[in-house]
C-alpha atoms as an extended CHARMM CRD file, in Angstrom:
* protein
*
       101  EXT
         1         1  UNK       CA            126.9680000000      110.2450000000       71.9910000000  PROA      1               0.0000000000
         2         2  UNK       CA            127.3800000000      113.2250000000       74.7860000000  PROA      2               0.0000000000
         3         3  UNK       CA            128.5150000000      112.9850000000       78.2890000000  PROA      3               0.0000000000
         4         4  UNK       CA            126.6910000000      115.2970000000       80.5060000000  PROA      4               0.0000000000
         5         5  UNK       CA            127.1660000000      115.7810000000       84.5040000000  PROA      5               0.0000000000
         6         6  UNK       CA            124.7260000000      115.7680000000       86.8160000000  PROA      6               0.0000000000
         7         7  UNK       CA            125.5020000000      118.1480000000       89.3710000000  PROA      7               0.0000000000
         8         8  UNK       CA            122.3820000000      118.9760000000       91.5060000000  PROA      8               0.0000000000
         9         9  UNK       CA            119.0680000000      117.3240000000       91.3620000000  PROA      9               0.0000000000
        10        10  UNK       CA            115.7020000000      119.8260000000       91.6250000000  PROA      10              0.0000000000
        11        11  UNK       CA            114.2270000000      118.6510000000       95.4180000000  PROA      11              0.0000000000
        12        12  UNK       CA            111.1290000000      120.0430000000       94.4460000000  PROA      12              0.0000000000
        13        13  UNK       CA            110.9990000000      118.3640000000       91.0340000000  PROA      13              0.0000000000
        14        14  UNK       CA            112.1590000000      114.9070000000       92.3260000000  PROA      14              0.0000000000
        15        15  UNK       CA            109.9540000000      114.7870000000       95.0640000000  PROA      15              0.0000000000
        16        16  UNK       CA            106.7300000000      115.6330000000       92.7520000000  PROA      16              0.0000000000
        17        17  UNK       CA            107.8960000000      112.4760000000       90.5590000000  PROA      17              0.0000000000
        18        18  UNK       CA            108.0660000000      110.3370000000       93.5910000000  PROA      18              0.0000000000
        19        19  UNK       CA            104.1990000000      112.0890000000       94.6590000000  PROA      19              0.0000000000
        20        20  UNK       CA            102.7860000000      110.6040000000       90.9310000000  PROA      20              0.0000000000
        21        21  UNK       CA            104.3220000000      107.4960000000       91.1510000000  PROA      21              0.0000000000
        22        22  UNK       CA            103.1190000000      106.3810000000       94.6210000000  PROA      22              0.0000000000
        23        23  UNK       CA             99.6830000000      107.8000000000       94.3600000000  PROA      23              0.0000000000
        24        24  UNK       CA             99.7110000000      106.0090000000       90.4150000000  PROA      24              0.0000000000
        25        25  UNK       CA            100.8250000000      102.8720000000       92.0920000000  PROA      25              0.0000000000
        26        26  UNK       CA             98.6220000000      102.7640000000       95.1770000000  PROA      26              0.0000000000
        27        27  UNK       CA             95.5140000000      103.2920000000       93.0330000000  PROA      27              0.0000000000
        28        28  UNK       CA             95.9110000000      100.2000000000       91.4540000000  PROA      28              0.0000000000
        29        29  UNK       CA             96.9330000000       98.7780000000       94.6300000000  PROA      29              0.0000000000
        30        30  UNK       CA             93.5720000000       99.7880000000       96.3610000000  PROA      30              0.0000000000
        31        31  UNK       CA             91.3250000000       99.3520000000       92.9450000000  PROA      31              0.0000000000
        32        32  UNK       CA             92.6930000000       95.4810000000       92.6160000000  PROA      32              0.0000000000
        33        33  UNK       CA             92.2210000000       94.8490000000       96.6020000000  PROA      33              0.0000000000
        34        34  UNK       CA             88.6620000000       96.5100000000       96.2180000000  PROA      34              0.0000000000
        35        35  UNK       CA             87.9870000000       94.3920000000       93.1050000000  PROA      35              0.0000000000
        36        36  UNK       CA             88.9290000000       91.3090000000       95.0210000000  PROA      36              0.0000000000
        37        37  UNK       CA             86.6970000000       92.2290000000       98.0790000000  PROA      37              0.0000000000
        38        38  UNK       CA             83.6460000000       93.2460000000       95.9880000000  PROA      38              0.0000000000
        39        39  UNK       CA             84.0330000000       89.8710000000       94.4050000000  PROA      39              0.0000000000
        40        40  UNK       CA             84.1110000000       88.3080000000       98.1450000000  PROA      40              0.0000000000
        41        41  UNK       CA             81.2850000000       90.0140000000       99.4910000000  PROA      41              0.0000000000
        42        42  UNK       CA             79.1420000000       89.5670000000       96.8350000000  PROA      42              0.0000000000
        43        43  UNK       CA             79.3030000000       85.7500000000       97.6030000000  PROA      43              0.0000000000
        44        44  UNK       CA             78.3270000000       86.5190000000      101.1850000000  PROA      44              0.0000000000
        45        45  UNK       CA             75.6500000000       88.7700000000      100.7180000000  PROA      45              0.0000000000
        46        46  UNK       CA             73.3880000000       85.5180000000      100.6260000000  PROA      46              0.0000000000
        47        47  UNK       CA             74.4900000000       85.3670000000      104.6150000000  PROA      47              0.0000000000
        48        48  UNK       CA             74.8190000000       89.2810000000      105.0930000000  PROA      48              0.0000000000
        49        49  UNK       CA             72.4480000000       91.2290000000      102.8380000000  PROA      49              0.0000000000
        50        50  UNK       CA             74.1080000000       94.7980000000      103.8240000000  PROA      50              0.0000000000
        51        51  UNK       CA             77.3630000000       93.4400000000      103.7360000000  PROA      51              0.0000000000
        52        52  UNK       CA             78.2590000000       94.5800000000      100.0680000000  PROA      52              0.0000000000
        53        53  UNK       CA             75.9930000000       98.3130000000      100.4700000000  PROA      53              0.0000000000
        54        54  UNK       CA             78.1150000000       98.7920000000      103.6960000000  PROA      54              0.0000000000
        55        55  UNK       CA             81.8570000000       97.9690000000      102.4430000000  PROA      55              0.0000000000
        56        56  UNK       CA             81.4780000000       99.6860000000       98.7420000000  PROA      56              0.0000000000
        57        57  UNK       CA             81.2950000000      103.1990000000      100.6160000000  PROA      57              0.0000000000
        58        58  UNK       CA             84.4540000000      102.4980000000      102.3530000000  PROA      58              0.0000000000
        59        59  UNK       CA             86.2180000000      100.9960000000       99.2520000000  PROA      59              0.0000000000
        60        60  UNK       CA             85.4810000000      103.7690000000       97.2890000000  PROA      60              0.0000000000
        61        61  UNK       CA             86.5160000000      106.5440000000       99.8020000000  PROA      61              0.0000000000
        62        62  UNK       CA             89.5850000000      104.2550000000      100.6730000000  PROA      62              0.0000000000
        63        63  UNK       CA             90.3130000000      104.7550000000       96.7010000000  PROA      63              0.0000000000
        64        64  UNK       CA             90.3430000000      108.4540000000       97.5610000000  PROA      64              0.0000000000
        65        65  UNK       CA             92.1400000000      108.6000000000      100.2560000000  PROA      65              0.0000000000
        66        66  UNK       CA             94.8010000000      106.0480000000      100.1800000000  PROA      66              0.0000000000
        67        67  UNK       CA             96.4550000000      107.4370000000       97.1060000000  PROA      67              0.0000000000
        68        68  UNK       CA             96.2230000000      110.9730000000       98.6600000000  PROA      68              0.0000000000
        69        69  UNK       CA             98.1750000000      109.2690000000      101.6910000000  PROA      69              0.0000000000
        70        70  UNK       CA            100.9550000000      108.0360000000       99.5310000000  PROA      70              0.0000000000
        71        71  UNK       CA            101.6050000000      110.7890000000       96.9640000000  PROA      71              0.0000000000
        72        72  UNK       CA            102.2500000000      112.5840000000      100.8480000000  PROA      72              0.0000000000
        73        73  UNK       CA            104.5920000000      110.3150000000      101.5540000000  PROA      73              0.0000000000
        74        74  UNK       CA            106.4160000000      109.3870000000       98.7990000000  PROA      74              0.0000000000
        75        75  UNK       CA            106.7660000000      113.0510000000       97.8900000000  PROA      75              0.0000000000
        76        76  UNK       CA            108.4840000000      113.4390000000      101.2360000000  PROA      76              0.0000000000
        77        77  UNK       CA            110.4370000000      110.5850000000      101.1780000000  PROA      77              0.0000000000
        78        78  UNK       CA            111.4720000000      112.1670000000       96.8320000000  PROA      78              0.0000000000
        79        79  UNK       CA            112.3380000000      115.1370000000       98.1300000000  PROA      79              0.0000000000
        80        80  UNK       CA            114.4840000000      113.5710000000      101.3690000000  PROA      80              0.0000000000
        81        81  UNK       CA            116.4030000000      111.5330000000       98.8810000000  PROA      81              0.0000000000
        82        82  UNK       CA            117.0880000000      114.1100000000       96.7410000000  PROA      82              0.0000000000
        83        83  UNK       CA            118.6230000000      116.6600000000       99.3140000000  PROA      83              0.0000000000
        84        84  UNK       CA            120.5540000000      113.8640000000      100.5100000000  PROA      84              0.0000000000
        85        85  UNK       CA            122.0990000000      112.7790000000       96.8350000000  PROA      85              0.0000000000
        86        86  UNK       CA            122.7360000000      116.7190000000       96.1480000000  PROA      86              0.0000000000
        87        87  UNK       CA            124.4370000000      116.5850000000       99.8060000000  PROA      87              0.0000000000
        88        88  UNK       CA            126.5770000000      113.8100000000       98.5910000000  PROA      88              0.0000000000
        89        89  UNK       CA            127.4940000000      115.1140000000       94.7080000000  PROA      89              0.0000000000
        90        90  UNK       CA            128.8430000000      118.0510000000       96.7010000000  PROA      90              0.0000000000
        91        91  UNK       CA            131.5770000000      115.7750000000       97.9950000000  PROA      91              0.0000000000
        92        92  UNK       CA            132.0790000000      114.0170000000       94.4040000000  PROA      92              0.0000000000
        93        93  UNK       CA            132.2810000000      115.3250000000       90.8260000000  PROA      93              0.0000000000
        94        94  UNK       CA            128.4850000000      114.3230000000       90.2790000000  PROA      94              0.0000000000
        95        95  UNK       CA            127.1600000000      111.6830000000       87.5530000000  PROA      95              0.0000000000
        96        96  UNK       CA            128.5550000000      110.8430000000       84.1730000000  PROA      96              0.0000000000
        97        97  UNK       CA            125.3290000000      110.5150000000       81.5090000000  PROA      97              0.0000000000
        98        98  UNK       CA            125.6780000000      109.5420000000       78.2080000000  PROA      98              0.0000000000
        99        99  UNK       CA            122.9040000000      111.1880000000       76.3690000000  PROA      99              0.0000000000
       100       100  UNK       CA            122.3250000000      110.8420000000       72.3490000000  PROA      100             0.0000000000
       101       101  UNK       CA            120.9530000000      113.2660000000       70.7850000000  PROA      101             0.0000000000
């Protein structure tokens, strides 16, 4: 077993993580919620014959888009946490890791 310190986290770095985990996670977000409408409209097409033509465009640009919208995000909120924890190990002796090797 090895103790290493963490000094000084990468902005950049952390903030591309936090980019592929939002986007990752609000794919499946928007691909479940689109699954669950298709499955809704389909049982009121017998009332609204355009209904499902119509709302499939916007679920599957809304599959597009959304994620694009949180990988933003999320990479600014990565790299805003990460300035602020290297702001703060500046005042401290960092992180103790134990690491095996």
């Amino acid at each position: 077993m090895k103790t290493l310190t963490v000094k000084k986290l990468d902005v950049v770095s952390v903030g591309n993580f936090a980019a592929m985990l939002g986007a990752v996670l609000s794919f499946v977000w928007v691909l479940i919620a689109w699954i669950m409408a298709m499955v809704d409209y389909a049982q009121l097409e017998v009332f609204f014959p355009n209904a499902v033509e119509w709302n499939t465009g916007f679920g599957l640009l809304a599959i597009i888009i959304i994620p694009a919208i949180y990988a933003a995000v999320w990479w600014v909120g990565g790299a805003i946490v990460a300035w602020f924890y290297n702001v703060a190990l500046g005042a401290s002796n960092g992180i103790k890791v134990d690491v095996e090797e």
